[in-house]
C-alpha positions as CSV (number, residue, x, y, z in Angstrom):
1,X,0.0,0.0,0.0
2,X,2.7,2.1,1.1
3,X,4.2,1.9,-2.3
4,X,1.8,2.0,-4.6
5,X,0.8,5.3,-2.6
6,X,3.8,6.9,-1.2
7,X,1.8,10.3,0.2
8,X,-1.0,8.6,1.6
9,X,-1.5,9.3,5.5
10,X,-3.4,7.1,7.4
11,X,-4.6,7.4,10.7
12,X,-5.6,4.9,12.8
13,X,-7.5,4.7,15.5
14,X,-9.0,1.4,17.3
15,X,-13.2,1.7,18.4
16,X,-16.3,0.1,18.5
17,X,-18.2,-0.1,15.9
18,X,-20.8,2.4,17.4
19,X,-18.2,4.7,18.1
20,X,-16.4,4.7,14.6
21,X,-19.5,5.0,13.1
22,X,-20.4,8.3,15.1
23,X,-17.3,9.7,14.4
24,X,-17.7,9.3,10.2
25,X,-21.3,10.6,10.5
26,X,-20.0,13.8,12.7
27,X,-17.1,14.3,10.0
28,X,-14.0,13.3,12.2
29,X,-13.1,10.6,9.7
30,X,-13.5,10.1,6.1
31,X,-13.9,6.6,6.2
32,X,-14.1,3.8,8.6
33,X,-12.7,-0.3,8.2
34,X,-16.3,-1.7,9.7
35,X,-17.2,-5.5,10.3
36,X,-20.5,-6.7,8.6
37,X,-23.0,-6.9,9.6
38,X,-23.9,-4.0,11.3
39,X,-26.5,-1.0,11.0
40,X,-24.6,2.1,10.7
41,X,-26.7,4.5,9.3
42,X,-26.6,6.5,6.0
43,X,-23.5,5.3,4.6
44,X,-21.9,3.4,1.4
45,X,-19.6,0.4,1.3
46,X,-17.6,-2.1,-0.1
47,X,-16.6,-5.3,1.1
48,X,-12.9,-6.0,1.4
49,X,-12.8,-10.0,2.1
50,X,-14.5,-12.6,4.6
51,X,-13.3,-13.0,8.4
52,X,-13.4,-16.6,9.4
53,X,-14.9,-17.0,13.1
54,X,-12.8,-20.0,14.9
55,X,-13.3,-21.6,18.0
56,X,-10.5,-21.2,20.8
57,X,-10.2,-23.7,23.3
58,X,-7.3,-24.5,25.7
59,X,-5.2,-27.5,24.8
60,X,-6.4,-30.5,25.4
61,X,-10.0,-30.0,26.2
62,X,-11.5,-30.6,22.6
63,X,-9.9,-34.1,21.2
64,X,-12.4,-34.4,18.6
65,X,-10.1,-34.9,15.6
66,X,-12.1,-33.0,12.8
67,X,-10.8,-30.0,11.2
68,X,-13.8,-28.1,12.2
69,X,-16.4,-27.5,15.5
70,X,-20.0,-27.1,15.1
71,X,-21.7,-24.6,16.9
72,X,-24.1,-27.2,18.5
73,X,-20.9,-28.6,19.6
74,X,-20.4,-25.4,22.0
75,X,-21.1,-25.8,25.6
76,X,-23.0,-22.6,26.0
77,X,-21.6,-23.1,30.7
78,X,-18.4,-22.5,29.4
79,X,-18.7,-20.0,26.5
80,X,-17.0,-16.5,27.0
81,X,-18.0,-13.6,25.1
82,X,-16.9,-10.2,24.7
83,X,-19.7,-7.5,26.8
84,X,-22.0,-5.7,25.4
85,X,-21.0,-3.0,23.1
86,X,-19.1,-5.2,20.5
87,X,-20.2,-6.1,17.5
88,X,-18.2,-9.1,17.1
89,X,-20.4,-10.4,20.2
90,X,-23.4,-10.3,17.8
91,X,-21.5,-11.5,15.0
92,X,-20.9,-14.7,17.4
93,X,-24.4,-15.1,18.2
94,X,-25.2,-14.4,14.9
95,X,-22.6,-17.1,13.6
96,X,-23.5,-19.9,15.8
97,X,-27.6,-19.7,15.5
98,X,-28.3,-20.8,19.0
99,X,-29.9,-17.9,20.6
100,X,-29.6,-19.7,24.2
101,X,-26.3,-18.8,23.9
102,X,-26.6,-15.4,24.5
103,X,-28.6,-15.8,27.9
104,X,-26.2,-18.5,28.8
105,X,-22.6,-17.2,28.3
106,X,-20.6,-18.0,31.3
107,X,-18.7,-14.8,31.6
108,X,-18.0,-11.2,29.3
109,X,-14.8,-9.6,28.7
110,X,-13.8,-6.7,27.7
111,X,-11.3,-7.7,25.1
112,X,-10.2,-10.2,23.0
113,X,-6.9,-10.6,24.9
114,X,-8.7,-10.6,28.3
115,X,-10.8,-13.6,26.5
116,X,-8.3,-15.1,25.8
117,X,-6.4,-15.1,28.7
118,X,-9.7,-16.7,30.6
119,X,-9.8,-19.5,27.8
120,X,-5.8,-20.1,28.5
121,X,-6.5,-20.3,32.4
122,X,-9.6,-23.0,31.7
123,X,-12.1,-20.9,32.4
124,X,-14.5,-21.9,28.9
125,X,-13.8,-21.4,25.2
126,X,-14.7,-18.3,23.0
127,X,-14.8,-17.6,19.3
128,X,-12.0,-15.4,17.6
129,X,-12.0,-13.7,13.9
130,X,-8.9,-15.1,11.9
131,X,-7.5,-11.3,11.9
132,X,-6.9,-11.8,15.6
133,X,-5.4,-15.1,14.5
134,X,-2.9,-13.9,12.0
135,X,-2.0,-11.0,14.6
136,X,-0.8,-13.9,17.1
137,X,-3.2,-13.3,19.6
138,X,-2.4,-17.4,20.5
139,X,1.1,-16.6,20.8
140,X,2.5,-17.8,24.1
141,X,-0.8,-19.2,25.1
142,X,-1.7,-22.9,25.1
143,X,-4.6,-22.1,23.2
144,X,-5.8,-23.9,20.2
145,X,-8.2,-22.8,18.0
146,X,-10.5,-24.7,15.2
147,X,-12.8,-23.5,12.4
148,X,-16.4,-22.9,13.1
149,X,-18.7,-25.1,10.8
150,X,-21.6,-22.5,10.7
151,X,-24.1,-21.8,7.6
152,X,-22.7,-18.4,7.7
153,X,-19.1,-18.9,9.9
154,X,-17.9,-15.5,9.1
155,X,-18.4,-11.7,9.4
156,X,-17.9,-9.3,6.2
157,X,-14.9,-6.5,6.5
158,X,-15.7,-3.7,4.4
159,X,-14.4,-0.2,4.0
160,X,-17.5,2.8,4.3
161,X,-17.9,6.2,4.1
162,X,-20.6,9.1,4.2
163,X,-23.2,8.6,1.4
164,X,-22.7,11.5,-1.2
165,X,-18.9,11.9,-0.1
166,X,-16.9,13.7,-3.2
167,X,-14.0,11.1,-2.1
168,X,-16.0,7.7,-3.2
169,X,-13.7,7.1,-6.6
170,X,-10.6,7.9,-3.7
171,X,-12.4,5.3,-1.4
172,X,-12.9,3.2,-3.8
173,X,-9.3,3.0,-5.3
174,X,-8.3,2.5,-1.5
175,X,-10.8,-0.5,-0.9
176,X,-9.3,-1.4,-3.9
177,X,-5.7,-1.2,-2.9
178,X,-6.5,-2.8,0.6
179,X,-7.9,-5.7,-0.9
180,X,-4.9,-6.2,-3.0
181,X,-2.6,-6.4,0.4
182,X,-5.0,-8.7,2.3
């Protein structure tokens, strides 16, 4: 990205999804990197590529030897989930189609690394997005991790910005770009 567009400056800035959105609506960004689906008012986009939802489990707990977990397979005692607030919470939910599970959740955190510091320490499993994965977020944990098997086992990233905004064709080339690097 960097050298197809040398002057490009881009700030970044880490949110929810509630918040990001608020701030491209207000005007205090031009465009937002947003995880779909998610109802974000008057806005366009375009989706850059899939995020794969996989099960993390400490080591040793799931000996099942298939290369994916079912979501019925999910012990909804020991499932942690991120608190309110997140969208990836309802992207879960959304993911695994049990809606018990969202009564039932053993315990929230407040952050992917807190979750997965509970699921290292035995406390239940969660489910991650494959960009936490590829980031290392099971690095130095003995924390495995296994595709969900889900009609729809992953959440859409897309790049959005104000309906109407003179940048689109600039967004557009960027989405573009981005897509490119992934």
């Amino acid at each position: 990205l960097r050298a197809a567009w040398p002057d490009l400056k881009l700030y970044l800035r880490e949110e929810t999804t509630s918040a990001a959105c608020d701030s491209l609506h207000r005007g205090h960004l031009d465009c937002v990197l947003l995880a779909l689906p998610y109802h974000c008012g008057d806005i366009e986009s375009v989706d850059l590529f899939l995020d794969r939802l996989f099960i993390a489990f400490p080591e040793g707990e799931i000996l099942d030897p298939a290369p994916t977990i079912t979501a019925d397979a999910i012990d909804e005692t020991r499932l942690l989930l991120l608190e309110d607030g997140h969208c990836l919470k309802d992207h879960v939910l959304a993911a695994c189609n049990r809606p018990e599970l969202r009564a039932e959740a053993a315990m929230l955190g407040t952050s992917l690394h807190t979750l997965v510091q509970m699921v290292d320490n035995g406390l239940g499993v969660t489910l991650l997005p494959k960009m936490a994965l590829d980031a290392g977020i099971l690095e130095n944990t003995h924390v495995l991790a296994k595709p969900l098997d889900a009609d729809h086992p992953a959440r859409r990233i897309a790049l959005a910005w104000r309906r109407g905004s003179p940048r689109e064709k600039e967004f557009n080339l960027l989405a573009n770009a981005l897509r490119e690097a992934e």
